[in-house]
N, C-alpha and C positions, 0 to 999 in steps of 0.2 A: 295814278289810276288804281294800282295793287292796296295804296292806303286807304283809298276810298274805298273798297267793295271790304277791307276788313273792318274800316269800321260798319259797315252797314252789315255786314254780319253780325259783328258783335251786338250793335245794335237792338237787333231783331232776334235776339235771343234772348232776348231777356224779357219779364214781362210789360208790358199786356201781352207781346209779339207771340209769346214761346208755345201756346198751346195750339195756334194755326200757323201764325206766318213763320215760323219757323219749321214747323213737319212742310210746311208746300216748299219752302227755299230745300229742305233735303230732296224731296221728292224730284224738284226742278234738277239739283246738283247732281244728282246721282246719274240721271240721265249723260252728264260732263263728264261723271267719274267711268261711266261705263263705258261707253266710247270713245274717251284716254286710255283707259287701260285696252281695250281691245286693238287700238291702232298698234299700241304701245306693242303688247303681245306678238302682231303681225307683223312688227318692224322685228323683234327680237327673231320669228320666226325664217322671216327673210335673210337676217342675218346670219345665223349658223347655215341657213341654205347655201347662201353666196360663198361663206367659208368654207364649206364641204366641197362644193362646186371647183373654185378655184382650186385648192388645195388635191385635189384629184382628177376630179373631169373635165377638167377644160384642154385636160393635153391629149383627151381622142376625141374623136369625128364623131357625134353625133348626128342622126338626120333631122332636117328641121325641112316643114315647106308648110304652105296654105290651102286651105281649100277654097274652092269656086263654086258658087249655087245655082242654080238655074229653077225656073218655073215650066210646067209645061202645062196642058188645058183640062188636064186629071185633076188638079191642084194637088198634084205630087213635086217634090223639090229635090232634086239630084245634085249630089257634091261629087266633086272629086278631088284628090290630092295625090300629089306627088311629091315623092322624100329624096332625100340621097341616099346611094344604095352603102348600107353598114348591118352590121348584126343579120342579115336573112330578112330584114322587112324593109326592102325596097320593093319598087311596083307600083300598082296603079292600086287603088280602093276608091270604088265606086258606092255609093250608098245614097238608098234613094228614100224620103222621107213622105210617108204618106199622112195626109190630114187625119184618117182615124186612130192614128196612136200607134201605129204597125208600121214598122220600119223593116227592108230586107237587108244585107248587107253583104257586100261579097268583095270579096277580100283576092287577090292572084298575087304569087309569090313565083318572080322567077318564070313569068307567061303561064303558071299552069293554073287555071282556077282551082278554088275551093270549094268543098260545099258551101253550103246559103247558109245563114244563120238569120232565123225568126228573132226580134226582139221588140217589148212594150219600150217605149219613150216617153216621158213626161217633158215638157218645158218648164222649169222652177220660174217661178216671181222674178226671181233677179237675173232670169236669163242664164243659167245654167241648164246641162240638159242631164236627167237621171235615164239610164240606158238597161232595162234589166233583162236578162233573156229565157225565151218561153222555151226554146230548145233547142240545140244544139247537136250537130251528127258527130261525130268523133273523125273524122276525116282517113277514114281504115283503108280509101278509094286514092287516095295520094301517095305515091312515095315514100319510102319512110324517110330518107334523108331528109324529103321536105314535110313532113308530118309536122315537127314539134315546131318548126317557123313559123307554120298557119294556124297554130291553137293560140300560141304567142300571140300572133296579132289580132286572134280574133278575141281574146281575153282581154287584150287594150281596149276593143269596142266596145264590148259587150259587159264587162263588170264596172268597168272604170278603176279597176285595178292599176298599180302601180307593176308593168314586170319585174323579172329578175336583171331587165338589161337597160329598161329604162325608165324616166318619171314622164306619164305622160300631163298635159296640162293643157286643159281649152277652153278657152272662155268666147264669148258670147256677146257681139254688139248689135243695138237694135237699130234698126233701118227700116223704110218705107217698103210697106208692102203696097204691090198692087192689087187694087180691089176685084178691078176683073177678072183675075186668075183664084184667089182664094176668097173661100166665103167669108171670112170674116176677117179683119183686122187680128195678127198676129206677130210675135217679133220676128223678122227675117235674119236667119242667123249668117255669120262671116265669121267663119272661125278660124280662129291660128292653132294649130298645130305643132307642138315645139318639143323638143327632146331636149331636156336641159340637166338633164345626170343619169351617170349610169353605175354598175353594179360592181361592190369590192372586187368580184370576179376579173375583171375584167384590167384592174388595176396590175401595173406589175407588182412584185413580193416585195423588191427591194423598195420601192418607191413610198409603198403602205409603212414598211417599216420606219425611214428614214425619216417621214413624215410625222410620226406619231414623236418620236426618240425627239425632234427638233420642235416639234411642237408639243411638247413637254417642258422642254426648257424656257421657250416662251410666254408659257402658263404659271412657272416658277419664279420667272423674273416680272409677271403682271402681281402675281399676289404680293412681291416684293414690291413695288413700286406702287401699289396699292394702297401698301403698309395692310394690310389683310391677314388676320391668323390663320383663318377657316372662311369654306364658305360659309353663307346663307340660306337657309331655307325654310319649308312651311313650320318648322319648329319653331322660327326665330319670330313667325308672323301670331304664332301661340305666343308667346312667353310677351310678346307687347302687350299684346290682349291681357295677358295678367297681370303686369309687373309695372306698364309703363301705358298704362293707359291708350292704348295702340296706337304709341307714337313709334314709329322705325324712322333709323337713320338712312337716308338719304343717298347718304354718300358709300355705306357697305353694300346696299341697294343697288345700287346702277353697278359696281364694282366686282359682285356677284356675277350680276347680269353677263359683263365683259369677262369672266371664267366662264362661263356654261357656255357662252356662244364659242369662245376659243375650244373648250374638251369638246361639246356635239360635232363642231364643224371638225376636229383633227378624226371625230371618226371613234372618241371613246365609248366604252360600253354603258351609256348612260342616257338617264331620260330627259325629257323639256317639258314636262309638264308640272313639276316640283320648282323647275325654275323659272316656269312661267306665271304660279301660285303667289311665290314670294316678289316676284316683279309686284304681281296687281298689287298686291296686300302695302307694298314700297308708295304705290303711287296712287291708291287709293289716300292713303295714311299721308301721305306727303299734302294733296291737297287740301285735306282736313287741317294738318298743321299751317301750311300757307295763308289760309281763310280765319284761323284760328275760329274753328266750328268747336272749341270745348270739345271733354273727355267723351261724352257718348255721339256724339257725331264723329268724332273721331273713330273710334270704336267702330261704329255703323260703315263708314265710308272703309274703314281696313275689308271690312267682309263685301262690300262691294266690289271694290278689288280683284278680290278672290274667285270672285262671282261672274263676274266678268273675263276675267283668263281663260277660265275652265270652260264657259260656252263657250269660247273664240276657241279654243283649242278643240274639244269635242262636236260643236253644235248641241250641246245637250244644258237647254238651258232649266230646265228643272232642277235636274241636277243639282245643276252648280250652284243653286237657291240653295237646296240641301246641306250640300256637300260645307258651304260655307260657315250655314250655322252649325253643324254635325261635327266638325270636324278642325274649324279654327275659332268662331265666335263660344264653342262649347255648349250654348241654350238656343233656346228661340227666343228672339223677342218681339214682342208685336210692333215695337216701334222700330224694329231694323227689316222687319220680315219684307214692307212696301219698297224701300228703298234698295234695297239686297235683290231682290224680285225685278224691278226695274232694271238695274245694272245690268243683269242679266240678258235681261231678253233684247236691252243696249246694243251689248258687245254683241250676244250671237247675230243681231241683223249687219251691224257694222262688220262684221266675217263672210257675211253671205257677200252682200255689197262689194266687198274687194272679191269675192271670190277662191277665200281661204276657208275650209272649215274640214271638219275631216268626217267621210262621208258614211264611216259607219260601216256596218254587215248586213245592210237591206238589203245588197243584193244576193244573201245566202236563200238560195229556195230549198233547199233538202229537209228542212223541218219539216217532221212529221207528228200525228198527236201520241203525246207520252202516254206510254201503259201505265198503272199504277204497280206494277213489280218495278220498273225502271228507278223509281226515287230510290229504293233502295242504294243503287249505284250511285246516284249523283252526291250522297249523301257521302260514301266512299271515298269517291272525288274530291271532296271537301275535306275528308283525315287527310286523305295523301296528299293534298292543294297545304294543308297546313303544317305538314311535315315540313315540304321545302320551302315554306314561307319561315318557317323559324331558323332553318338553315340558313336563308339569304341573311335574313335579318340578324343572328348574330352572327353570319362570316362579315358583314358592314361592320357592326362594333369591332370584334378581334382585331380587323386588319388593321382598322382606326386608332384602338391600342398601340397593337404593335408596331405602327409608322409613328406614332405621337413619344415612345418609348425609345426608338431607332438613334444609332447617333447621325444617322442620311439627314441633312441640313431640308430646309423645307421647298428649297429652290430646286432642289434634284428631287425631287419627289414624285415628280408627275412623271419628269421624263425617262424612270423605272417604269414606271406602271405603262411608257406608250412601248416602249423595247420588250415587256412582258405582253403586253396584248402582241404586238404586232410579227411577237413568235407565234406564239397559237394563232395567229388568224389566216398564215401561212396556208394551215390545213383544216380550219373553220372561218371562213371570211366573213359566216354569216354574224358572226358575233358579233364585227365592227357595227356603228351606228345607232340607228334610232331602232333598225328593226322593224318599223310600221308594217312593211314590204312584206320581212319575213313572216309576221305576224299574222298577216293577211292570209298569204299562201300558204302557213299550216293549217288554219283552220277552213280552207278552201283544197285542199291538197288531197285527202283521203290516203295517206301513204303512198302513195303516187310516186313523191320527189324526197319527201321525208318519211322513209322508214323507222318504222320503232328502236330502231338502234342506232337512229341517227339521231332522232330528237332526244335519246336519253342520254346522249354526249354534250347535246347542245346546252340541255337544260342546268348537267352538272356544269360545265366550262360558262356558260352565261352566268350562272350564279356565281362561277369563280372571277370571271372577267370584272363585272359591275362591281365586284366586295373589294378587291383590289383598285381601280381606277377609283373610285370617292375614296378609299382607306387612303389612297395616296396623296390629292390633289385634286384631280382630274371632276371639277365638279358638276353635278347636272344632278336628276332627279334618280329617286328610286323607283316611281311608279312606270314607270313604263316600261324596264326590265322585267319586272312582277308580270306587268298586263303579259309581256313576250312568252315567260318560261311557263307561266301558270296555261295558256294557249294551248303550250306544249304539251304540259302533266294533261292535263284533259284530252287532248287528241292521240297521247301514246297509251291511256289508260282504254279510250273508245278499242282503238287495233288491239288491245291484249282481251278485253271483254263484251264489246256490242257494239259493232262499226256501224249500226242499221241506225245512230243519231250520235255521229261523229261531229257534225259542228258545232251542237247543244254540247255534246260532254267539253269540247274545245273552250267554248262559251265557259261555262261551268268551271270550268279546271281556272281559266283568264280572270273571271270575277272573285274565285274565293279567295284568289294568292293576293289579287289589288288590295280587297277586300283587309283583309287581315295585316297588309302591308300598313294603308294607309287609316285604318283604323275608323271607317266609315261606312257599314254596311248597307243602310240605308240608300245613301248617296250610290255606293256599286251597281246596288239592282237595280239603280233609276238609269241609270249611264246605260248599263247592258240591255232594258229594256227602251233607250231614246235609240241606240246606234241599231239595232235590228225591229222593234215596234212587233212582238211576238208575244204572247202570253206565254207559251209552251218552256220556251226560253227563259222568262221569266223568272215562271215556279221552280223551274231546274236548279237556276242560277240562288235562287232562296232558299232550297237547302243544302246546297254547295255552301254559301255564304256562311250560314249561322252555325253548323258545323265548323266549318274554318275557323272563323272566332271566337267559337267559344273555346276551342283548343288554343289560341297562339293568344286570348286574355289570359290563359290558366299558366301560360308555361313563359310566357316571356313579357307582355304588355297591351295593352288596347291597341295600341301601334306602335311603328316606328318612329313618326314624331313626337308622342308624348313620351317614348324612354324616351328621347332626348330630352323634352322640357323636364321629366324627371331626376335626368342626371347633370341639369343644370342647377336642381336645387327646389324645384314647386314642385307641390302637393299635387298632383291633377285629379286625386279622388276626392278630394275638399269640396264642400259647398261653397256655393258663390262669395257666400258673406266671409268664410274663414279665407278666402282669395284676395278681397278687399281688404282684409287684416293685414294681411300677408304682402302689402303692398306701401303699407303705411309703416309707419314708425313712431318711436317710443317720444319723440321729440315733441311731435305733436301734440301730444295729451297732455305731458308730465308739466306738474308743478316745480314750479323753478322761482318762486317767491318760495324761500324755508329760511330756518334760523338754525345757523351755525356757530360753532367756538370752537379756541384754540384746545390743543392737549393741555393746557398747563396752566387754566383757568381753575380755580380751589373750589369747594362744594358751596358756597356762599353763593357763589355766581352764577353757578349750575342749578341749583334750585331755582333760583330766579329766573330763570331763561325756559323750565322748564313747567314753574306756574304760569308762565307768558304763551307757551305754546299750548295753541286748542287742542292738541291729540296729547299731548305729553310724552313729547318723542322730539330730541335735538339729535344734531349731527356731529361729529367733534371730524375735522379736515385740518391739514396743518399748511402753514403759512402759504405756501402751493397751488391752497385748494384739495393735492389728496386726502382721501377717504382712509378716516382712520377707525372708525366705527358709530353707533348711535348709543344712545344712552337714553332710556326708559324712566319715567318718574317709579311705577313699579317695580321694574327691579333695580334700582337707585333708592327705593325708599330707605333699606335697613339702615344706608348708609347715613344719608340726609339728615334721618331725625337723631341723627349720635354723631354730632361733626367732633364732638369732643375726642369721643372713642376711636375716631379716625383720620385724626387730623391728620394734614400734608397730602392726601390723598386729592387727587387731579385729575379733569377730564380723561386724559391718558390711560388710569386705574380703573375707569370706570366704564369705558369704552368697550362695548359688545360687537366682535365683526358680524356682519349682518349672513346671515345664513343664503340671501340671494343680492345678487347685481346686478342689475341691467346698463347698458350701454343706449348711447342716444339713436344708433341706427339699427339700434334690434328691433326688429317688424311686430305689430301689435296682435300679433296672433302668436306668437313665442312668449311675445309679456300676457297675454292671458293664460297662456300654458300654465306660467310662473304663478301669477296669484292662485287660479287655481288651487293649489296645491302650499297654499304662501298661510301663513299662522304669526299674524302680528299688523300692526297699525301703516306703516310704508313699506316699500323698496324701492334703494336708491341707485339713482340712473346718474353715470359718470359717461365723461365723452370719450373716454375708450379705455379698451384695457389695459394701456400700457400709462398712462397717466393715471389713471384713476381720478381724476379732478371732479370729484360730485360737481356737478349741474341743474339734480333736482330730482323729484321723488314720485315716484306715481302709488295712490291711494288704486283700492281694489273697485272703487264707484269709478276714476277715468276709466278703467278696462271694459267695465261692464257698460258704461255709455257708449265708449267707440266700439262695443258688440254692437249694442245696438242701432246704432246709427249705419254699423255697417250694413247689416239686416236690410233696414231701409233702404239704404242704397241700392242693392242688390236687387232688391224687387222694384225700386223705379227702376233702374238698367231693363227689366224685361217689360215691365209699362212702355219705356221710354221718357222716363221725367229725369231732369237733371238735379 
């Protein structure tokens, strides 16, 4: 079966096929590749969940129970649920749903009621419910012991927030409504209600600690048994896209994967969405390979990939259209743009579908419209967002250094960095994790829970946690640390300057650190404006941004992944075509029909050899094949025409070492470099430098053909022609 749909690939690529029935098979494919990779993502996503889960929460009592519905002849629908009593929210919560979109809810902790809380409801397409609230009494009429219990669970209801104590999680199944109660056919909800983790707090010291130190060693002994140097990530999904045609291998792919699910779930200071990037780009690229879709399908389906993660992980599927060609494809192309496009808006329904997607800052209401004094500030935002974006970014390298440098063997590596987190987290717990939580709740918080002297502990200790766990082993992503502390810079700059648009400066602070992190600005403002759908927020976020970047392009790189694809060795400020040079090699081009002689051939033979040759240029290599130099009819002449006056004289004598070398795997952008700048008729290409055994010669016309062909290339890449 596998043989058969390859060859009808192959087939169908070729012409007459290739100018339709090949874009509709991408077009059809992508749809495959989008919804692979989004399962994909969802499965990895599940994964470090269930490891986090186990490895901490499963050894206290969470409350779990169901709600019940009813109808009455209002066509109002009243739930009720009952939990087990843990954490302060046990009790009865009564909520009653009315057909005009106005729902009351009221909440009793402990027999005492709470105030009521007013909230809009939508019901989503896929049967989710979005909950936002129009207003809220501060509950100053309760108790205090019982005050912070009842904002707790009224903030479960009413934001869809995750608390500090639990994950809360509800889904939605559709069943038969009765017609003569409600006016119209709607989905009748049955919801489960489930508590399935809870908060570092909560965990004991010792057990955080032990956990990380032992699951550290485990992470040492995977990468061992991996055979794995380093992880993977969107750097490596770049460097295909240049170097190899965006083929990735498979097997460092999935092998990655199984690191980042191991560090997220022990609870390291690092992100999933870097390792949910180089997932898709894995198994994008991998189906391209299996189908053998050729170099630009390939190529195309990597950035599908990618494209597909990032809405499964965000729901922002614009975006990640964006983000893909911005940021790993490097251009736009119009033949990747449909397919790329597709994949996207794939995976984000396949996310809704399961009911995984992350839900964003819609329900932030505090925005207000920006003065035009304000941008000033945001702009601020932006120097100081870029400040500690170059900090994070090179405490990543240094530590990377100085662990790579260490004589600590690579198998104890991580399990340093879990014995170093899980001291500090002693007395900052919020540092373990993904952070989503905390992320949330600072830029929802107002100084409330995080005081300005508390997020400017966080912010340094988070940058130090995260530089330390990747320097180490410990691997996952760097954007989602950035999303964290940059959250933070903007919410501690609001409390020291203009609390009156504290979630905007929060926003702001969050988008210019990613921004700069990930080296995709574009892509940024699109994410911040899909998760909140605000203008205000927007514009803020757009000169936070391009401030941030233009400082951390001037002082350190466009991003963090391109230092890397730069300090693997590629140009990444090259045009397309010097990338396709850069990709090839000298083997390719070079003339390998030439005429040779031994050293100790007499001038008799040598002139003959060299009115034989059409350039007037021999080789003299000894018995080996090493290069021992060329000899010229012009600078050979004086000799030639006076063999008398120089007899005994031999190839050997005569022998010029050639002022350039090339080798047969120097890439054809270094051999253009070389002629360039080259004055004479060849230069000769040997199969390496330690033999020297000429192989063959490249004239200054191959160079300038494989420019141009590369050219071409280049600009079919963005047509989309093969």
């Amino acid at each position: 079966m596998l043989a058969t749909l390859k060859e009808f690939f192959a087939r169908h690529q070729k012409p007459p096929y290739q100018a339709g029935t090949n874009l509709l098979l991408v077009l059809v494919l992508s749809v495959v590749v989008g919804a692979g990779v989004s399962y994909g993502t969802l499965g990895f996503m599940k994964a470090f969940d269930s490891v986090l889960h186990w490895v901490y929460f499963q050894w206290t009592d969470y409350p779990s129970g169901r709600y019940t519905h009813k109808y009455d002849q209002r066509n109002q629908i009243s739930f009720d649920f009952r939990g087990d009593n843990t954490h302060g929210l046990d009790g009865l919560r009564e909520t009653t749903w009315a057909t005009n979109g106005v729902c009351r809810i009221v909440a009793t902790t402990d027999g005492i009621r709470s105030p009521a809380v007013e909230t809009h409801w939508q019901m989503e397409a896929n049967g989710t419910v979005r909950i936002e609230p129009v207003n809220e009494r501060d509950g100053e009429s309760l108790p205090a012991e019982l005050r912070l219990k009842t904002i707790v669970r009224l903030r479960m209801i009413n934001d869809g927030l995750v608390p500090a104590t639990t994950d809360f999680n509800a889904t939605l199944r559709r069943a038969n409504a009765d017609a003569s109660l409600l006016p119209r056919p709607i989905p009748t909800p049955n919801l489960h209600f489930k508590y399935k983790q809870g908060s570092f707090t909560d965990v004991p010291k010792w057990h955080i600690l032990l956990a990380l130190v032992l699951g550290g060693l485990f992470i040492g002994a995977l990468y061992k048994a991996l055979k794995l140097a380093r992880g993977h990530g969107p750097a490596d999904a770049i460097i295909a896209r240049i170097n190899n045609d965006g083929v990735m291998p498979i097997k460092e792919g999935i092998g990655t994967a199984l690191i980042c699910v191991s560090s997220i779930g022990l609870g390291a200071s690092v992100g999933r969405y870097g390792p949910a990037v180089h997932l898709g780009a894995t198994l994008g690229s991998g189906f391209a390979q299996a189908f053998n879709l050729g170099r630009i399908n390939t190529v195309t389906f990597l950035g599908c990939g990618v494209a597909s993660a990032i809405a499964t992980s965000f729901n922002t599927p614009i975006a990640a259209v964006i983000f893909a060609h911005e940021a790993i494809i490097g251009h736009y192309s119009l033949r990747a743009f449909a397919p790329i496009t597709i994949a996207a808006v794939t995976g984000n329904e396949v996310a809704k579908m399961n009911g995984r997607f992350f839900d964003g800052f819609q329900n932030l209401t505090e925005f207000r419209e920006l003065l035009p004094e304000q941008y000033p500030l945001f702009a601020i935002v932006g120097l100081i967002s870029a400040v500690f974006a170059l900090i994070y970014m090179r405490s990543l390298v240094a530590v990377g250094k100085v662990m790579r440098a260490s004589p600590i063997p690579q198998w104890a590596r991580p399990a340093l960095a879990g014995l170093a987190i899980g001291i500090v987290a002693i007395w900052l717990p919020n540092l373990l994790g993904l952070v989503e939580e905390t992320t949330s709740q600072v830029i929802q918080d107002r100084g409330v829970e995080y005081t300005f002297q508390l997020l400017c502990f966080l912010i340094v200790f988070k940058i130090a946690a995260t530089a330390f766990c990747l320097g180490t082993g410990m691997h996952g992503g760097v954007f989602g640390p950035a999303l964290c502390f940059g959250a933070m810079v903007g919410a501690a700059f609001a409390m020291a300057f203009d609390d009156t648009q504290y979630q905007i400066f929060a926003l702001a602070g969050m988008g210019a650190c990613i921004s700069s992190v990930v080296g995709a600005p574009i892509s940024t403002i699109l994410i911040v404006f899909e998760l909140n759908q605000n203008y205000s927020v927007a514009t803020a976020v757009m000169v936070a941004v391009v401030v941030s970047n233009l400082i951390t392009n001037r002082f350190f790189a466009r991003s963090f992944f391109l230092f890397q694809v730069q300090a693997a060795g590629f140009d990444i400020n090259a045009g397309r075509e010097v990338l396709i040079l850069q990709r090839r090699k000298i083997r390719e081009v070079m003339e390998s029909n030439l005429q040779t002689i031994g050293p100790d051939v007499g001038l008799t033979a040598i002139e003959k050899a060299l009115r034989k040759s059409p350039e007037g240029e021999i080789y003299v290599t000894e018995k080996n094949g090493r290069l021992l130099g060329h000899i010229t009819l012009a600078a050979a002449w004086d000799v030639l025409k006076a063999p008398a006056k120089h007899k005994g004289k031999t190839a050997r004598d005569l022998a010029i070492t050639p002022d350039h070398v090339l080798t047969e795997d120097t890439d054809l952008n270094t051999g253009f470099e070389v002629i360039e700048h080259f004055v004479g008729i060849s230069v000769p290409v040997v199969n390496n430098d330690d033999d020297q055994a000429l192989t063959g010669i490249i004239h200054e016309a191959h160079v300038i053909q494989a420019y141009n062909a590369a050219v071409k290339e280049a600009r079919g890449e963005e047509q989309g022609l093969d």
